[in-house]
MMTF fields as JSON, N, C-alpha, C and O atoms, coordinates in Angstrom:
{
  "mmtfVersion": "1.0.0",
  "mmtfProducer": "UNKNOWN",
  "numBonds": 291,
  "numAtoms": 292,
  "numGroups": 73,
  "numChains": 1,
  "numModels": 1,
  "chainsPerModel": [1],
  "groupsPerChain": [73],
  "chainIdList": ["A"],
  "bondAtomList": [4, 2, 8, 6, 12, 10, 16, 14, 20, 18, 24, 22, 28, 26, 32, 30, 36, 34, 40, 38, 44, 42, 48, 46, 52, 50, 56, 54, 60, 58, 64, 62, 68, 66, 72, 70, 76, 74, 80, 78, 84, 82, 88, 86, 92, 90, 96, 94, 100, 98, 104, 102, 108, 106, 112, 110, 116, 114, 120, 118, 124, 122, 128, 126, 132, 130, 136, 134, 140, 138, 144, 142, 148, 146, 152, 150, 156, 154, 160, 158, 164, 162, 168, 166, 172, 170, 176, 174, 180, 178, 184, 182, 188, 186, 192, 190, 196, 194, 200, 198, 204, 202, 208, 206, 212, 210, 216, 214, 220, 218, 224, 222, 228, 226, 232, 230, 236, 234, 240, 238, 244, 242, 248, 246, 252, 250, 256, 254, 260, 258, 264, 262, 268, 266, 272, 270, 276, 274, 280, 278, 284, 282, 288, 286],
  "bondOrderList": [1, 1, 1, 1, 1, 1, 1, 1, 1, 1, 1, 1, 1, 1, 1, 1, 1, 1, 1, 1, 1, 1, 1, 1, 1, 1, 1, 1, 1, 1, 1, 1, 1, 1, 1, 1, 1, 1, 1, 1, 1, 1, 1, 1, 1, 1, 1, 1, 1, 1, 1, 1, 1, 1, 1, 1, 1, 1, 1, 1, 1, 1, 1, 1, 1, 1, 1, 1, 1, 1, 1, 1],
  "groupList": [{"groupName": "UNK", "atomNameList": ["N", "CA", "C", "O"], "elementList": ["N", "C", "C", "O"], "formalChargeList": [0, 0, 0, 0], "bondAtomList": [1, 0, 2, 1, 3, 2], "bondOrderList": [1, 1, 2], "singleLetterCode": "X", "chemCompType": "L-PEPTIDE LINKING"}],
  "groupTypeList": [0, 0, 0, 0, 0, 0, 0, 0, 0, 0, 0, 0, 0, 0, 0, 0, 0, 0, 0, 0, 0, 0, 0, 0, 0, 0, 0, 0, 0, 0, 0, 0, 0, 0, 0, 0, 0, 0, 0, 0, 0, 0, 0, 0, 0, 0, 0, 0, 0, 0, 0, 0, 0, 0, 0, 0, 0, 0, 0, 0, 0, 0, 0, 0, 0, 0, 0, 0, 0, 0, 0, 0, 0],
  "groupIdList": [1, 2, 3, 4, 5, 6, 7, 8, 9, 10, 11, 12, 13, 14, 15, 16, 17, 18, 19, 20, 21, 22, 23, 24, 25, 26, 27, 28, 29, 30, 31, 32, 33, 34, 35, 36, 37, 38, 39, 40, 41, 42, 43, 44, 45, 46, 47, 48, 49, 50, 51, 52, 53, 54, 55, 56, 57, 58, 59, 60, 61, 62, 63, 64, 65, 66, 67, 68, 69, 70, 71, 72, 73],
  "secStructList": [7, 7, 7, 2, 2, 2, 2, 2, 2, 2, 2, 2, 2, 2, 2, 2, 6, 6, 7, 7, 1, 2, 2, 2, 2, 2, 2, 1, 7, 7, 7, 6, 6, 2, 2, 2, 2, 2, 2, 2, 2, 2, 2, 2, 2, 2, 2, 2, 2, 7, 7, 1, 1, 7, 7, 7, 7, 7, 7, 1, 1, 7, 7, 7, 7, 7, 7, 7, 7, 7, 7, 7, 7],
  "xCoordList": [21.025, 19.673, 18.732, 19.247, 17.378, 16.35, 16.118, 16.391, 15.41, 14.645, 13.025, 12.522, 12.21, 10.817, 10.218, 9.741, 10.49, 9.438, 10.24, 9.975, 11.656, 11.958, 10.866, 9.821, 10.645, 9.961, 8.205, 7.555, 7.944, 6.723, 6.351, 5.237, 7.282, 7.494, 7.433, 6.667, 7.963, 7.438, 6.569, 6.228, 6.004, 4.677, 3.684, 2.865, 3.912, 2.576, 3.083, 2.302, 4.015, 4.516, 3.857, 3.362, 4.184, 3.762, 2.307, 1.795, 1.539, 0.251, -0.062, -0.63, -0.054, -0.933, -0.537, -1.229, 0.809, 0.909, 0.581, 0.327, 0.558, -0.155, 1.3, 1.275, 2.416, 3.649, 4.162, 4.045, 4.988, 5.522, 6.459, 6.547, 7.108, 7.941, 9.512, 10.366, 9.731, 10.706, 10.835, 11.926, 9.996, 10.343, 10.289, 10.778, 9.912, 10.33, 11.592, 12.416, 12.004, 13.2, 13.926, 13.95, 14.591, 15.274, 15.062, 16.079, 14.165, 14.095, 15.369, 16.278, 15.043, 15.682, 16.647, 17.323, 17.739, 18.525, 18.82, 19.95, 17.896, 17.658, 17.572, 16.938, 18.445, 18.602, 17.596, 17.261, 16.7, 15.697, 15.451, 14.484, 16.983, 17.373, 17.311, 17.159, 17.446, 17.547, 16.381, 16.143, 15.166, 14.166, 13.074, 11.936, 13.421, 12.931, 13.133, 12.418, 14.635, 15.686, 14.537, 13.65, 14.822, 14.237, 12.664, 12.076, 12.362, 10.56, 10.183, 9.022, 10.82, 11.17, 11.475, 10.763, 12.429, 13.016, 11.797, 11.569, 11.269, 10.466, 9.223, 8.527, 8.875, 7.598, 7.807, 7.029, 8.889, 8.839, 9.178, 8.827, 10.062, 9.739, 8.162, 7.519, 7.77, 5.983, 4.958, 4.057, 5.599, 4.954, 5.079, 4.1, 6.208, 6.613, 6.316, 6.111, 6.385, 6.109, 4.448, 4.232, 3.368, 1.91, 1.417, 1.182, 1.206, 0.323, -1.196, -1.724, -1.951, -3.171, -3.619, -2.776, -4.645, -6.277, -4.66, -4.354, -3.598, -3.291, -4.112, -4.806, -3.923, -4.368, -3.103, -1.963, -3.518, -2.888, -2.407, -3.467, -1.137, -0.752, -1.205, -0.464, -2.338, -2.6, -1.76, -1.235, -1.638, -1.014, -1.678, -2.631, -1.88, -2.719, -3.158, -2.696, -4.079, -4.469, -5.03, -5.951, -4.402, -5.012, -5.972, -6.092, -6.966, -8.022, -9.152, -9.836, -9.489, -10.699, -11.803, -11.441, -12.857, -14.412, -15.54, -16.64, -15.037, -15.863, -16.396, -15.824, -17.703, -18.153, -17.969, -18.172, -17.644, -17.421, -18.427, -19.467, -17.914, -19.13, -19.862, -19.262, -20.996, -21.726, -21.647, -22.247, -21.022, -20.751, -22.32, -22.952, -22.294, -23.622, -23.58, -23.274, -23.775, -23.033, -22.845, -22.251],
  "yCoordList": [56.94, 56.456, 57.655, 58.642, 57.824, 58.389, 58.278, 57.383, 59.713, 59.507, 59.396, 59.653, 58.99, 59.024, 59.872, 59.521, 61.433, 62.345, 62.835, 64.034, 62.423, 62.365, 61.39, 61.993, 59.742, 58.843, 59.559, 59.569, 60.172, 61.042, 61.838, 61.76, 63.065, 63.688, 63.267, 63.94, 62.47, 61.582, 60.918, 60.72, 60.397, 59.66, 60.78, 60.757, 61.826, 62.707, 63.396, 63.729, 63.526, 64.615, 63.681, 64.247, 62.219, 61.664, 61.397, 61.236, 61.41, 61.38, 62.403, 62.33, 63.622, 65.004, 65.312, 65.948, 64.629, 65.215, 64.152, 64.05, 63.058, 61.815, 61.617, 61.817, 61.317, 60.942, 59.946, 59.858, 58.842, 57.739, 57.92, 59.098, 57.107, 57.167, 57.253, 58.05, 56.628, 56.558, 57.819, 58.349, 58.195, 59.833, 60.904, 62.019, 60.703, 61.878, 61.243, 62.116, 60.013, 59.835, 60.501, 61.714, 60.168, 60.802, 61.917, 62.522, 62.522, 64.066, 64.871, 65.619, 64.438, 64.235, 63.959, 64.955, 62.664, 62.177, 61.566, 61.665, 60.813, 59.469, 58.389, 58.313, 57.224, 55.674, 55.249, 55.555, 54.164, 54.063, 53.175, 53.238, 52.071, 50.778, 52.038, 51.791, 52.982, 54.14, 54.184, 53.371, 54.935, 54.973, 54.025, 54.424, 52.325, 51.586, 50.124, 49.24, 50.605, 50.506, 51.349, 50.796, 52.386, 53.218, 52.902, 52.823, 52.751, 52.616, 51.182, 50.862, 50.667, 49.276, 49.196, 48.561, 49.795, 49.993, 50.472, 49.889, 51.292, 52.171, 51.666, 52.11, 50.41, 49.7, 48.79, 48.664, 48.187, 47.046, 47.302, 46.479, 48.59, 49.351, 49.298, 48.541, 50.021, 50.536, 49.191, 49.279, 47.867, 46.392, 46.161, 45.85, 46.303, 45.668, 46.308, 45.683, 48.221, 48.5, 49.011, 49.712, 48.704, 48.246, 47.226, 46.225, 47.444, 45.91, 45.677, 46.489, 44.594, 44.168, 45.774, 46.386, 46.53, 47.004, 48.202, 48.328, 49.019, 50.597, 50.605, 49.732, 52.411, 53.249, 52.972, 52.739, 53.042, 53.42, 54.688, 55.221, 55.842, 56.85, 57.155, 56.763, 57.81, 58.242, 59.258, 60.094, 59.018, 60.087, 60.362, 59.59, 62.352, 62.592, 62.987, 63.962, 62.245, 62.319, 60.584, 60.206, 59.799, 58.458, 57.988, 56.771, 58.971, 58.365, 57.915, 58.764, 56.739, 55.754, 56.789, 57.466, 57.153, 58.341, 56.471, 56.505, 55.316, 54.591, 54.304, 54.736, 53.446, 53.806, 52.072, 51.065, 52.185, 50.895, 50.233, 50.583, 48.601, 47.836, 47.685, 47.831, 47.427, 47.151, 45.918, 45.084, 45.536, 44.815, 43.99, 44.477, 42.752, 42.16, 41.461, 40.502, 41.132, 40.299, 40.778, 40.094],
  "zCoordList": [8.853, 9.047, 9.089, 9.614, 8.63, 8.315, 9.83, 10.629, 9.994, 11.03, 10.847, 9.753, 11.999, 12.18, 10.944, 9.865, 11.683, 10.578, 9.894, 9.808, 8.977, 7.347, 7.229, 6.984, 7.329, 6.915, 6.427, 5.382, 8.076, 7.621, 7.009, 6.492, 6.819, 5.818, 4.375, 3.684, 3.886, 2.995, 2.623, 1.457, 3.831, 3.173, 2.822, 1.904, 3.769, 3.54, 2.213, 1.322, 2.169, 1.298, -0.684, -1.659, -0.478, -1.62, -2.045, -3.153, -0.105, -0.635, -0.879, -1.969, -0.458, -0.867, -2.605, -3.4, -2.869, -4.663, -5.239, -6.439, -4.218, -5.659, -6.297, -7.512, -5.853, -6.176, -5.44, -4.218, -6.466, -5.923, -4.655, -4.308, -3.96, -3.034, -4.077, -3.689, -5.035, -5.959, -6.577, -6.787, -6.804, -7.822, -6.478, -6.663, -5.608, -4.392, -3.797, -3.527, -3.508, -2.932, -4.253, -4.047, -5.66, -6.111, -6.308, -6.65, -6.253, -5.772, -4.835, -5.194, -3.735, -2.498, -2.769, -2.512, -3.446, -3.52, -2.525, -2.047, -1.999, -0.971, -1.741, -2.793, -1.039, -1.716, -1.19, -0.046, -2.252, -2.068, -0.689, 0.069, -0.57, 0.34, 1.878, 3.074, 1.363, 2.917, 3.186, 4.079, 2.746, 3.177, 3.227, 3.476, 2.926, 3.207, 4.431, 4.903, 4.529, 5.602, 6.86, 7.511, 6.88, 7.912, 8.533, 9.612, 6.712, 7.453, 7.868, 8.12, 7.902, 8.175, 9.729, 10.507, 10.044, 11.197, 12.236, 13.296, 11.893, 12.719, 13.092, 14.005, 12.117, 11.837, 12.978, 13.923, 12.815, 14.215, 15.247, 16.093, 15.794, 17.026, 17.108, 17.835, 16.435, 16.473, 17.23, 18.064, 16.469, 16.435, 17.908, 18.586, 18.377, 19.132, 20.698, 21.739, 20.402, 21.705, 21.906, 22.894, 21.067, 21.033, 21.379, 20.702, 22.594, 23.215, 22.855, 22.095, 23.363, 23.259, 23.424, 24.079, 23.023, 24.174, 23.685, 24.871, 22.971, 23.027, 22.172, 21.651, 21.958, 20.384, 19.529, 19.931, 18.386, 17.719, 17.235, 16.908, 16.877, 16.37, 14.886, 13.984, 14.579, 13.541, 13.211, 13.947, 11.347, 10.476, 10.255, 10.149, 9.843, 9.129, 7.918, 7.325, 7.484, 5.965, 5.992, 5.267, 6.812, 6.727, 7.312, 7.453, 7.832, 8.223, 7.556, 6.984, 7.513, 6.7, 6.953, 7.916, 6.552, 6.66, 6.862, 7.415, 6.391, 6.914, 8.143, 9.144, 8.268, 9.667, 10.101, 9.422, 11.083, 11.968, 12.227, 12.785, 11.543, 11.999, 13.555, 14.621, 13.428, 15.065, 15.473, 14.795, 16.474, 16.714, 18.087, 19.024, 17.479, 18.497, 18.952, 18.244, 20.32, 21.391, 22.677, 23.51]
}
C-alpha cells in the first residue's frame, strides 16, 4: 500500500509538469489499481475523520485565487 505523501507526491508531481497520473505511475512502475487503491483509501479516512465547522488540509498548488461569495443575512 502507497502511503499518504507517495499519493502527494504525485499529485503535485503531475500537476507542476502537466502530466497524467498514468504516464507518471508507469514511470514509477506503480499499478495504476495501487495508486488509486491508496488514494481512495486515504480519501475516506479524510471523509470520515472531518466533522461539521473543521478546516480543511490544503495541498499546495490547489488553491482557487477566486474570491468568496458575500454572504447576506
Amino acid at each position: 500500500m502507497m502511503t499518504r505523501e507517495q499519493i502527494l507526491e504525485i499529485d503535485q508531481y503531475c500537476r507542476e509538469h502537466k502530466v497524467s497520473y498514468k504516464k507518471r505511475l508507469e514511470e514509477l512502475e506503480i499499478p495504476f489499481w495501487n495508486f488509486y487503491k491508496a488514494k481512495r483509501k486515504y480519501r475516506l479516512q479524510d471523509e470520515a475523520s472531518s466533522g461539521p465547522g473543521e478546516f480543511v488540509q490544503m495541498v499546495p498548488g490547489t488553491f482557487s485565487s477566486g474570491m468568496m461569495p458575500i454572504r447576506n443575512g
